[in-house]
Structure formats: C-alpha cells, structure tokens
C-alpha positions in Angstrom: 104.8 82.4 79.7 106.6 86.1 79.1 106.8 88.7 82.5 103.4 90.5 80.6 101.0 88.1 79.7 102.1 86.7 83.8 100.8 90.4 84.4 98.4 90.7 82.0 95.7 89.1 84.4 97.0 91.2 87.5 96.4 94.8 86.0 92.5 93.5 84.1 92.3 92.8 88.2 93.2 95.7 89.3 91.3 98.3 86.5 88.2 96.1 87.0 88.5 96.2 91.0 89.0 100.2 90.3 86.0 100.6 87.7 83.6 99.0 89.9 84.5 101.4 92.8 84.0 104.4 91.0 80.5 102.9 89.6 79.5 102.3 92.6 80.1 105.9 94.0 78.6 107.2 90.8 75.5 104.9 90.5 75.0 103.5 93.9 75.1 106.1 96.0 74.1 109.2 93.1 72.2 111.2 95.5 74.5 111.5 98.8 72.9 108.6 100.6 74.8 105.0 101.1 72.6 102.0 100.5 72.1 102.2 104.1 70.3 105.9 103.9 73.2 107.7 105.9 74.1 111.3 104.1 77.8 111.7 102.4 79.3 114.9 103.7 78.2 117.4 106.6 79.9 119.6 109.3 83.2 119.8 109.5 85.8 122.8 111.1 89.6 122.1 110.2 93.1 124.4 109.7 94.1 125.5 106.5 97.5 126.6 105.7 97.7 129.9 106.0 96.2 128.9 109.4 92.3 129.8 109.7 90.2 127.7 110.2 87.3 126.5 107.8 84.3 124.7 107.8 81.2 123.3 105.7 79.7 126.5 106.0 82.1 128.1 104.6 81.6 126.4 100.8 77.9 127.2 101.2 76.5 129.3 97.9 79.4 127.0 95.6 79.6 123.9 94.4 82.7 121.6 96.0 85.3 119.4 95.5 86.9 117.6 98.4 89.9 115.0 97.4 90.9 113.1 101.1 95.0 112.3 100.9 98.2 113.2 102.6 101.6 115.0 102.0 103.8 112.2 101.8 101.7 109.9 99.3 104.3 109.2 96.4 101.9 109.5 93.8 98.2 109.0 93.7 97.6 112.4 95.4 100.2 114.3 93.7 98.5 113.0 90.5 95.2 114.2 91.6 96.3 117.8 93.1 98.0 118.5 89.5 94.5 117.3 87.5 93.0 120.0 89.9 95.5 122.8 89.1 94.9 121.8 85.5 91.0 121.9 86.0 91.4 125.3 87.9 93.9 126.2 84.7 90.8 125.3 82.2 88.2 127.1 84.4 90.1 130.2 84.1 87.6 133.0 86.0 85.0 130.6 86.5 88.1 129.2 88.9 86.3 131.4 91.6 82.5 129.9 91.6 84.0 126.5 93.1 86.1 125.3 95.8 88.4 122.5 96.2 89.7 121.0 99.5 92.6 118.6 99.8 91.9 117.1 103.4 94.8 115.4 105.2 93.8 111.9 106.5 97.3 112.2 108.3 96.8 114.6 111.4 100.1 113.2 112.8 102.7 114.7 110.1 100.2 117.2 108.3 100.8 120.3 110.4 99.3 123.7 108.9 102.9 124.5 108.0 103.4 121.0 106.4 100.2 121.6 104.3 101.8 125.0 103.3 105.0 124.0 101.7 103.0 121.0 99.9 100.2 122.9 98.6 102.3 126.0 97.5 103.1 123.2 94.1 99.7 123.7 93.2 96.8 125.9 92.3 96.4 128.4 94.8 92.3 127.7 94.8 92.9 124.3 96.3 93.0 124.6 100.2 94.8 122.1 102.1 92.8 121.4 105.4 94.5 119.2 108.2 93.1 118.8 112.2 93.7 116.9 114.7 93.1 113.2 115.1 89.7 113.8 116.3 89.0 116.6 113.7 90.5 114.1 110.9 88.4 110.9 112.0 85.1 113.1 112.3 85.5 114.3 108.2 86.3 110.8 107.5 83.4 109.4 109.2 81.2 112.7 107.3 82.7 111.2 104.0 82.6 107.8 104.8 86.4 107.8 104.1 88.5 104.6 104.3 92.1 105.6 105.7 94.5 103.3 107.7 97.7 103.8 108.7 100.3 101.4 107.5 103.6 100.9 109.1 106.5 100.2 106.8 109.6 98.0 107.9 111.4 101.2 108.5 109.7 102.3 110.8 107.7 105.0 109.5 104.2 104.9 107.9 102.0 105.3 104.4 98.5 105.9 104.7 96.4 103.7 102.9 92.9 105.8 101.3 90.5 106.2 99.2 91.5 107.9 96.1 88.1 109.3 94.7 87.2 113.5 94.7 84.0 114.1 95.9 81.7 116.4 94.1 79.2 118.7 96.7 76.3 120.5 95.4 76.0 124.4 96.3 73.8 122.9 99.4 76.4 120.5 100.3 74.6 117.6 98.9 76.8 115.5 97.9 76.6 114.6 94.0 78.7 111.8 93.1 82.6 111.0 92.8 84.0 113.7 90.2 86.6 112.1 87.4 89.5 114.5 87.3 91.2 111.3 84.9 90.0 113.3 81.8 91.0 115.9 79.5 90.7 119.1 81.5 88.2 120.6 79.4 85.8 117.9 79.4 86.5 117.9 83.4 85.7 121.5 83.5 82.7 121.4 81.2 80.8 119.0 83.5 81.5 121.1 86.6 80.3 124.1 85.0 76.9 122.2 85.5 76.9 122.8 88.8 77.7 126.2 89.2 
C-alpha cells in the first residue's frame, strides 16, 4: 500500500470528525442554548492590548465575533486572525458596525504586552483580550470553551482549543459558529445580515 492511500483513511477521519463539530455548533445549538438549555456567551471583563479593560457590554448595539486561541499556536489561530483581517479588508467601512475579539485561553504567557506585539500583524479592528486565570476560565466557561494545557517534552506547553469563531447577535445572543474558511466576500456578505 503507498504512504497516501495509508493516509487516505486518516485525513476522511479527521475532515469528517471536523464537519460534524461545526454541524453541531451550527444546527444543534442554532439559537445560543446547548442541548442542555444553558446560554452561549454572557459577562465577561478582560485587558486588551493597549491596556483597558473590556467587557460584554461593551459590544452591545453590534453584532460580534469572538475566536478563543493563544499567541504561540503555530498555526490554526494565525490562520484564523488573517481570514479576519481579510474579512475586515472585504467589509471596508462597514468594518466599524462589528467587532471581533481574539481571547487568549493562555493567561500565563498572554500578557497585555504579549497580545500587543501579536496582534499588531493583523487588522487593527480585532482586539486581543487576555486576564487572568480566573478571568480566562470564567469566558471559557461563558463560551463553553474546551482549552487544556499540554506539556511538551521540553518543558514548555501548547494549548490544546477549540478552533471555531463564535458569531453574537447585537443582544449578545449568540448565533452560531461563523465560517471564516470562505472567500472573504461570501464571509462578509453573510455578516452583513446581522448588522
């Protein structure tokens, strides 16, 4: 058997494992409630970079995207912070009628000043928010956010997360997970929608 049809089975895995989680935010839970009837979302108060602090009522009036990762991921949030410069890019004025928060699920390296540097490689609309540990676990348990720190055999650490950007309603509400893995246009077109 050749190296890809050994992989072959691995990566149908892995983009079926993916598709079902993203249905399942989408179409399970399509009106901010888990199965279980508890909201998606709520108060929160954390730093951003230029060192203010913001909270949920802050994005009331606008509709809000909220992507949950940290500064040294190697690539899933990276990816995701450069689909939201180039939805901010597509959005052009309209830029201003939503917000987008990058929350750190890694209080222990993610200072305000950390978040600074990081976030100065993308748009300027996205604010990076970071907090302490207790700040960090109470958005995660708001958001129902799975995050676990993972020791590698060097003895530092990855965080392990969930890699989906939430979409909040001008209330708050949550509306479903957002796709930024689309053409920007057709990214921006949608969230128009909810302006």
């Amino acid at each position: 058997m050749t190296p890809l049809k050994r992989i072959l089975p691995f990566l149908a895995f892995v983009a079926g494992f993916l598709a079902l989680g993203f249905a399942a935010v989408t179409f399970i839970l399509p009106h901010g409630h888990s199965p279980g009837g508890s909201a998606i979302g709520g108060a929160f108060a954390l730093e951003a970079s230029d060192g203010h602090v913001v909270t949920d009522k802050d994005m009331a009036g606008r509709p809000y995207l909220v992507f949950f990762g940290y500064t040294h991921c190697p690539d899933v949030c990276p990816a995701a912070l450069s689909d939201l410069t180039a939805l901010y890019k597509e959005l052009g004025p309209d830029g201003a009628k939503v917000n987008a928060l990058f929350v750190s699920v890694d209080p222990e390296r993610d200072t305000p000043a950390t978040m600074k540097d990081y976030m100065s490689s993308f748009d300027p609309h996205i604010i990076g928010l970071s907090g302490s540990p207790d700040q960090t676990k109470a958005i995660e348990t708001a958001f129902r956010v799975y995050a676990k720190k993972v020791p590698d055999k060097d003895g530092s650490y990855t965080m392990d997360h969930i890699a989906i950007t939430y979409l909040m309603d001008k209330t708050g509400r949550f509306v479903g997970a957002f796709n930024l893995d689309r053409p920007a246009k057709e990214a921006a077109a949608d969230l128009r929608r909810y302006f």
